[in-house]
N, C-alpha and C positions, 0 to 999 in steps of 0.2 A: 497660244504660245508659239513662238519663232523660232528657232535655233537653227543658225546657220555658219556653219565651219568651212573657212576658206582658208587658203593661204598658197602660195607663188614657191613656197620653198620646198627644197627634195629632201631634205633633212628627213627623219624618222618625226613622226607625232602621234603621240597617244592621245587619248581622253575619255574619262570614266563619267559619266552622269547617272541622275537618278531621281525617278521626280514618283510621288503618291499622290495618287488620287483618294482625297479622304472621303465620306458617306456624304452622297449626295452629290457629289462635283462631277460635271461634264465638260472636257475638257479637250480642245481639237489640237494638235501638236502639229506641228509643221516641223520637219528636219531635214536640209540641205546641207551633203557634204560636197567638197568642192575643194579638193587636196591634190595638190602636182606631186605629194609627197612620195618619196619611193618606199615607204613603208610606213602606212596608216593604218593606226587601231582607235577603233572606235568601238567602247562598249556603256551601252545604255539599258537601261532597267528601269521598268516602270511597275508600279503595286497600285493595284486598282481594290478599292477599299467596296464595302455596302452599298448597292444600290447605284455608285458611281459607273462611267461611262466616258473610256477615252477612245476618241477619234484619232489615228496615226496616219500623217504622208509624209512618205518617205522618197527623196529625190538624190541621189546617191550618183552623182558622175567623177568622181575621182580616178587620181591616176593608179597606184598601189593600194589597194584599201582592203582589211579584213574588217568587216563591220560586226557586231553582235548585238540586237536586239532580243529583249527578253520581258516580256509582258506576264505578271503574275495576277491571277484572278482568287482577291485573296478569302474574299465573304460573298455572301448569298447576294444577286441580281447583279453582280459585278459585269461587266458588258465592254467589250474592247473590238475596234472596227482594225483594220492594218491592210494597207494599202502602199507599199513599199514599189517603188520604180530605182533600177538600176542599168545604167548605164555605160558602155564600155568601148570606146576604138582605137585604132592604132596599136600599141603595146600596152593598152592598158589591162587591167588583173582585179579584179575586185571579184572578196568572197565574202556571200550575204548572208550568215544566222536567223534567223528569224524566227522565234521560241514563245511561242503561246498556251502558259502552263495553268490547268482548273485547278485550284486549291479549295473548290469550297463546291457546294452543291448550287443546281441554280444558278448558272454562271453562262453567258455567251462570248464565246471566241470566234471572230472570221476574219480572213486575212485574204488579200486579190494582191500578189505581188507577180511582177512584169520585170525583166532584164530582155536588155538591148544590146546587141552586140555585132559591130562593123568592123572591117578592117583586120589587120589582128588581134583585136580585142577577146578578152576571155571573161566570161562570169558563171561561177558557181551561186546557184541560187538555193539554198533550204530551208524549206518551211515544216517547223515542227510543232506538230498540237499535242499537247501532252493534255487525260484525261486520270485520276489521280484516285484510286481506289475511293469508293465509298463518297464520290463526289456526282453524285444520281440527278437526273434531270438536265443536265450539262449538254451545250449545242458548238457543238467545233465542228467549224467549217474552212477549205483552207485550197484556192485555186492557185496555181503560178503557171505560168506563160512563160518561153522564151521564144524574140525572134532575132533571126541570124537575117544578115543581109549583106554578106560576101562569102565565098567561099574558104577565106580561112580564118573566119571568127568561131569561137565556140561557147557554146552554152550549155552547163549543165543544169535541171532542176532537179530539187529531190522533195518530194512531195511526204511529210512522213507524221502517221496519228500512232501515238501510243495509249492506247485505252486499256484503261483496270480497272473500269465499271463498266455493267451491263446494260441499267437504264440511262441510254442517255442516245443522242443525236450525233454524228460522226459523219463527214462526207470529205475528200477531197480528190484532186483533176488532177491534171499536167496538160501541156503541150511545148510541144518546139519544132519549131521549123521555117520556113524563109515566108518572104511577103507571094502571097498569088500572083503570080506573073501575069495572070489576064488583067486581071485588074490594073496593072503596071500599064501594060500595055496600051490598054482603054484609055487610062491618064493621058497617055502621050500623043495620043491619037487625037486626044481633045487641045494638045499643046503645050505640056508640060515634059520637061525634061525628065529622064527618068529619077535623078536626086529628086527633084519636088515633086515628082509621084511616091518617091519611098517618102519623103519625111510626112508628105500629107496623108497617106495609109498608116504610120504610125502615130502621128498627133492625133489620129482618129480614135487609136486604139487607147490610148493613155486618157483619152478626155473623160473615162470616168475617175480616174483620180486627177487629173489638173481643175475639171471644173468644180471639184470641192475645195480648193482652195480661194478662201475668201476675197484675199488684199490682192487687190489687181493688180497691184506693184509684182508684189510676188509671184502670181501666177506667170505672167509674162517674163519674167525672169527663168523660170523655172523651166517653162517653155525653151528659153533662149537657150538655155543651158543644155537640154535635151539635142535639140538642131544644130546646135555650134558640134557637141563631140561625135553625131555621127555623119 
């Protein structure tokens, strides 16, 4: 499944979605937003049913954007991967939700989400595992990344598990901070400008979620879309 929201205009845009995954469905989601808007909301919810299994990438370069994702894990082997990229330069503002809640025992949550941010760009990034009393067995795992690549871009992550069961599996990371300058340097040494040394150290870093996008149409878009805002 595709979903890709664009639009040219600064106008204010909402959009509520909602999609179930019923028992047995495995299902890979592709979501591209791509809004010049000066105030975009975007809230999306997903229910992941028995035994189902959704795959989430998420490519998020808009101009104003508060996004909310919320994945519910609602019956036993339910399984949800989330892989969320956001991206930010110039004035741009984008704050990213991203809500991974166990309703059921037997359930796996993990999520690798990345913000990018150049220029004056700003992005709050939070990633929340919710693990749900008396939901035992349950495996939430939850890494975010941000890298800055000027001095006055900002990034926050917020890394955050809320557990109210004992048995069960819990783990998550953070990091922020700018590209290795050695390694900058080495690029350029080899003959690359420093721009095509950052964007090639960060297509590096993203290529575990751009290379799971299937439709080479899209992936290379997605790509384009990453390199064109920073």
């Amino acid at each position: 499944i595709i979903l890709e929201i664009t639009s040219k205009e600064k106008t204010p845009h909402n959009y509520n979605f909602s999609l179930t995954l019923n028992k047995n469905s495995h299902v890979t989601y592709l979501l591209i937003s791509d809004l010049n808007s000066e105030k975009g909301l975007i809230n999306h919810k997903f229910n992941v049913h028995k035994d189902a299994h959704l795959e989430l990438l998420g490519g998020l370069v808009s101009n104003k954007l508060d996004a909310k994702l919320e994945v519910n894990l609602l019956e036993e082997n339910a399984n949800a991967e989330l892989r969320v990229v956001a991206v930010s330069a110039n004035e741009n503002i984008q704050k990213v939700d991203v809500n991974l809640v166990h309703r059921a025992s037997h359930t796996t949550g993990l999520m690798h989400n990345v913000g990018i941010s150049s220029g004056n760009g700003k992005i709050i990034l939070n990633g929340v595992g919710r693990i749900l009393k008396g939901m035992n067995a349950s495996n939430a795992y939850q890494s975010l990344k941000g890298i800055i690549t000027s001095d006055d871009a900002y990034i926050e992550v917020n890394p955050i598990l809320l557990i109210d069961e004992y048995d069960v599996i819990a783990g998550h990371g953070a990091t922020v901070g700018r590209l290795e300058e050695l390694s900058i340097y080495y690029l350029m040494s080899r003959g690359l400008t420093r721009k095509e040394a950052e964007l090639l150290m960060i297509n590096g870093l993203l290529a575990p979620v751009v290379n799971e996008i299937s439709d080479e149409d899209l992936k290379v878009k997605f790509q384009a879309l990453v390199n064109e805002r920073l």
